[in-house]
N, C-alpha and C positions, 0 to 999 in steps of 0.2 A: 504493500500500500504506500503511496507518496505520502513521505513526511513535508509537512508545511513550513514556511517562516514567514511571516507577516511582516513586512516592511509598508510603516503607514505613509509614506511617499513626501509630497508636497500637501498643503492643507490651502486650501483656498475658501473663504466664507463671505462669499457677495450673500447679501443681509436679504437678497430675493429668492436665494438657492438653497440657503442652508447646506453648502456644498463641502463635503471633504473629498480628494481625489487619492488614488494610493495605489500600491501594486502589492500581490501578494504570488508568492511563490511556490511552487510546489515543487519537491524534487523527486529525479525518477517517476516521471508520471507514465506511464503506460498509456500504448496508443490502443488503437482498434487493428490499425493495421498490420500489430506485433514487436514496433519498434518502441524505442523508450527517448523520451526527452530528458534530459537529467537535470534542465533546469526547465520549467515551463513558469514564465510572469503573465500574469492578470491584471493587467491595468483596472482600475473601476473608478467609478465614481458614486458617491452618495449624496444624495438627497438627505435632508432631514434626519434623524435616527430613530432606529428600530426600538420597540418598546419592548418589555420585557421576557411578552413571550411570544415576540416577532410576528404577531397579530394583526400588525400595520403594514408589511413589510411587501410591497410588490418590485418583481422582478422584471425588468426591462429588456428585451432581447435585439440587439441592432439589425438591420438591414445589410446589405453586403457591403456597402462601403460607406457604413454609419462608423462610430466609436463608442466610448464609453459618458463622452458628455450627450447627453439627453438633449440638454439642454441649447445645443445645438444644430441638432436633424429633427428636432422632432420637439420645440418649444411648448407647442399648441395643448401636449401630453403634461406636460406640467404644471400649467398657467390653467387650464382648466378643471383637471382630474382631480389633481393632490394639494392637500393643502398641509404644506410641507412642515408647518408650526406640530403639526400633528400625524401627521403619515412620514414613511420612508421608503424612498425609491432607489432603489441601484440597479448598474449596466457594468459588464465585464466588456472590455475588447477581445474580441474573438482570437485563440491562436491562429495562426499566420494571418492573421490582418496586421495593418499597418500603424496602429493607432499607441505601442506603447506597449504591447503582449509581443510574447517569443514569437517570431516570424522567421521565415527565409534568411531577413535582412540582420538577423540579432548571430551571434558569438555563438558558437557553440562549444561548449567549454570542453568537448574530448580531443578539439584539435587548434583552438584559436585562432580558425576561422571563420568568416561566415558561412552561414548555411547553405545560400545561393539555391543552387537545381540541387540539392542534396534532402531539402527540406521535405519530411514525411510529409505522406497523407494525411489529411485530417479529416473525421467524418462529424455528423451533427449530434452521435452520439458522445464523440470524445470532446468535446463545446461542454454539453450540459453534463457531465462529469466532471469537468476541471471547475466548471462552477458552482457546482454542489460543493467540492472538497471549499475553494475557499470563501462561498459564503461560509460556513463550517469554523474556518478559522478567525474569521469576523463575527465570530460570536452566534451567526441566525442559522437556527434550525429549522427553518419553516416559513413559509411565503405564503399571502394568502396569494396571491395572484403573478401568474408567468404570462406576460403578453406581450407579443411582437410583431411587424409586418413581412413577408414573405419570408426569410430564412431566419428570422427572427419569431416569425409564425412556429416554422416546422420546430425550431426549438423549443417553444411553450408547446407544442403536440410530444417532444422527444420527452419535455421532464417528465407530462403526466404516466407517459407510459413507465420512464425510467423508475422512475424515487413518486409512486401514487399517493406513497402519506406526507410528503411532504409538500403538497401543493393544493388549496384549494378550491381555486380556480383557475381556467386559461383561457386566453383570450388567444386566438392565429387569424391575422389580414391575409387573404389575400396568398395563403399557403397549402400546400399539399404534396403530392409527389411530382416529380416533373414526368408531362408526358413525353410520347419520341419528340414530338417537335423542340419542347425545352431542351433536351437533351442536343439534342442535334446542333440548336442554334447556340448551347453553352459550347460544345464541342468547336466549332465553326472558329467561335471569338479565339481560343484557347489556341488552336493553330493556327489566326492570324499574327496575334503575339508571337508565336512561335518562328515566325517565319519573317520576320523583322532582323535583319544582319544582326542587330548589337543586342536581341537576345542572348546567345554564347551562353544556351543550356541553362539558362538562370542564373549563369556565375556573373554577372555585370556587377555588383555594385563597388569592385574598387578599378574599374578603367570604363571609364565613359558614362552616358547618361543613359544608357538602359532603352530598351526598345520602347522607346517613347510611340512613336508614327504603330506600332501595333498595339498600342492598348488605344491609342487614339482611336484607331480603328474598331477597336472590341468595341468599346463602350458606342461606337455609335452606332454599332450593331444593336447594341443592346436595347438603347434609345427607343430603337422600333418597335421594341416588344416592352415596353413600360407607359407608353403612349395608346391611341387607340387612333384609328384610319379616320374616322369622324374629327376627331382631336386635331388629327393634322390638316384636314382637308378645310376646315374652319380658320386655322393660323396659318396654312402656309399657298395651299391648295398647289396651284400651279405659276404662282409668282416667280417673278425673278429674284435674287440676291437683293435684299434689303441693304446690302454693302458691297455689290460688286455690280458687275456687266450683268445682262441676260444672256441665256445660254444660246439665243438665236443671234445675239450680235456678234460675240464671237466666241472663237473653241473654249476657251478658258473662261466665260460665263458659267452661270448655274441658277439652277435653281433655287429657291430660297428654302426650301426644305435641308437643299445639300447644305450650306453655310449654316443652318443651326446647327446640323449632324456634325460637321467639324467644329463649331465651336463647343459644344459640348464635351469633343474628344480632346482639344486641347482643356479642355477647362478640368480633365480626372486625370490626363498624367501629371499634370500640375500637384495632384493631392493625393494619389493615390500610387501601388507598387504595384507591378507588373505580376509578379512572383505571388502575390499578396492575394490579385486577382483569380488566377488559376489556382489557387488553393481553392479561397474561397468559393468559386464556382464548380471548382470539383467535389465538393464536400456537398453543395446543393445536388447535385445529380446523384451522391449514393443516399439520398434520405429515404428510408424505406423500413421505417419502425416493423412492418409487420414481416419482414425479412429476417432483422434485428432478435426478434422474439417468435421466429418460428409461426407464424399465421396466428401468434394469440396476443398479439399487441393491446389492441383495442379492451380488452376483455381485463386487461389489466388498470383501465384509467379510473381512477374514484374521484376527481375533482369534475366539475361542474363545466361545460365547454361552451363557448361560444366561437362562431368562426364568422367569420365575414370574409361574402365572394364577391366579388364584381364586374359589376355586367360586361366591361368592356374588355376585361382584363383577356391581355393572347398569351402571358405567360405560365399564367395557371386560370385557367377557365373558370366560370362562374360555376359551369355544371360537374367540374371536377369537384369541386368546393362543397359543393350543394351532394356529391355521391360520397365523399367522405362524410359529411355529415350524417347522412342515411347508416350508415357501415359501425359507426359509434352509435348511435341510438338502435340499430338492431341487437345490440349486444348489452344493453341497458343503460346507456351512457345517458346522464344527462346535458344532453346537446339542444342548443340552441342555434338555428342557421341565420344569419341575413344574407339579405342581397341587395348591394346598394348599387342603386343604379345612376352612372359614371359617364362622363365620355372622355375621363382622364385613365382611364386602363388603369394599370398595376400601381402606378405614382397615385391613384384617388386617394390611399390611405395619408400622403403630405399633402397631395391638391387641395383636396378638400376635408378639412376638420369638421366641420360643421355639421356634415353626417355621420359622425360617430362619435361624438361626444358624448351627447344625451346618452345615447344605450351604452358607452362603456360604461359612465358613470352609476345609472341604474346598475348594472351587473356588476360591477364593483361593490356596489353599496350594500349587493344580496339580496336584490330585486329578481324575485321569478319572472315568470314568462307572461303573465299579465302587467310587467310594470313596462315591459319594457315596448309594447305595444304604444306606436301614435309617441313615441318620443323621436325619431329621427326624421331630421328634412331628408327628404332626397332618398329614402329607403322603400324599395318595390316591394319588399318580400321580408315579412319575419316571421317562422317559424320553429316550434317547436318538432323536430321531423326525426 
């Protein structure tokens, strides 16, 4: 079992956050995929603090290239849910993400180098195990609430399966398995990175700046599928460059579609790691709790569920969302489905607050299925199914 060390990090307390930030470690942590990290860090951050018998206590799961501040991808979650004098909220930075936790890009202390292409697999069960150990060493035993949007989802679906008493309730946006298509089009990104000269196997980050032009590229692959065809055809349609030529005036025109696509790909190798990427999206494509547990996943969850699908959403389907839901509640799960209807696709969970506020708060609050009815604007569908 990995032994811990708690290293309380930097402390920061903006008087609106009640924030401490910190990192906790674990050593020889064990993967899923066989191999051992000898040092694994957890960046976090806390909200508020935990009461005594972490009764207050909700768990935050980031998005793929979120971090451990809340309070930055995702403010709306804060200002409106918790009121921080008296609740506590914490987020871990995922291993191999970028934000502060063991990555690609961190030492590995059997050789005192970096990790580079050497860096294990990571799957979303080995996420909510490193986070279970160090909530644990922060003192909390128990969360009443695990909720996140899309890989942040599938991890509030991994805890209840994983650790059922210790969780009770979860909330997953926008989350589920990926189908072929997701699969296909994370694979697509993963080898355009790949295929960027100053990739060099992952080992880039002590000669040069790293395949910048291929994650550029990913991410504005990705774009497509976080968006919805409605979405775009309303902002962008068939315009020319809002900053360049039209593509009928000459070759090196475009459309205005293309120029948001690259500015958005310039806007994430700016913030984000290539290596960091292809972790992370590889970890998204093995999520498969009922794999994990042998076809008896479900049958293990005792917290309360809510899931929210959305209409628009190509990267996990509304009807996926809405057949997992059915899959949990055949097996007596207390599930709650919605379905919010969007023409922001997968991003509605940041687009738009407004439709989910009201019902997390009810469902947070310990509101059954009649409270949570005629609470959300912009909601088609709320079921108990």
């Amino acid at each position: 079992m990995a032994v811990l060390v708690h290293n309380p990090g930097d402390r920061v307390h903006p008087a609106q956050l009640h924030m401490i930030q910190g990192t906790v470690m674990l050593t020889n942590f064990e993967l899923e995929c066989g191999r051992t990290l000898p040092e694994a860090n957890l960046r976090y951050a806390m909200y508020g603090e935990p009461n005594e018998d972490c009764s207050n206590v909700t768990l935050v799961c980031h998005a793929l290239s979120g971090s451990a501040r809340i309070d930055q991808w995702w403010p709306e979650l804060l200002d409106r849910l918790f009121d921080l004098e008296r609740d506590c909220v914490i987020c871990f930075n995922l291993i191999g993400s970028c934000y502060g936790s063991t990555s690609a890009a961190s030492v590995d202390p059997l050789t005192g180098k970096r990790y580079g292409g050497s860096f294990p697999q990571i799957t979303v069960r080995d996420w909510v195990r490193s986070e279970k150990l160090a909530l644990e060493e922060l003192g909390i035993r128990h969360i009443r609430c695990a909720i996140g949007p899309s890989i942040g989802g599938m991890q509030a679906i991994q805890w209840a399966v994983e650790f059922p008493d210790w969780v009770d309730r979860i909330v997953a946006m926008g989350a589920t398995q990926l189908s072929a298509l997701g699969l296909g089009l994370n694979h697509i990104q993963r080898e355009v990175v790949k295929l960027d000269p100053e990739w060099r196997g992952g080992d880039y980050y002590d000669d040069g700046e790293g395949p910048r032009a291929g994650l550029a590229q990913a991410r504005a692959l990705a774009m497509t599928t976080y968006k919805s065809a409605e979405l775009f055809h309303a902002r962008h349609g068939r315009k020319p460059d809002r900053k360049g030529e039209a593509p009928w005036i000459c070759e090196k025109g475009r459309f205005d579609i293309s120029g948001y696509l690259e500015y958005q790909g310039e806007l994430f190798w700016k913030r984000f790691d290539a290596n960091a990427y292809l972790c992370v999206t590889r970890a998204m494509d093995l999520f498969d709790p009922q794999r994990d547990w042998h076809g008896h996943a479900w049958e293990r969850v005792r917290a309360k569920v809510l899931l929210f699908g959305i209409s628009s959403d190509v990267l996990f389907p509304e009807a996926d969302v809405r057949a997992l839901a059915q899959e949990l509640r055949d097996v007596g799960v207390d599930c709650t489905y919605v379905c919010v209807e969007s023409a922001h696709g997968h991003d509605s969970f940041l687009a738009e607050p407004d439709k989910l506020d009201k019902i997390l708060k009810a469902f947070l609050a310990g509101g059954g299925m009649d409270s949570l009815h005629g609470v959300g604007a912009g909601v088609g569908d709320i079921q108990k199914i």
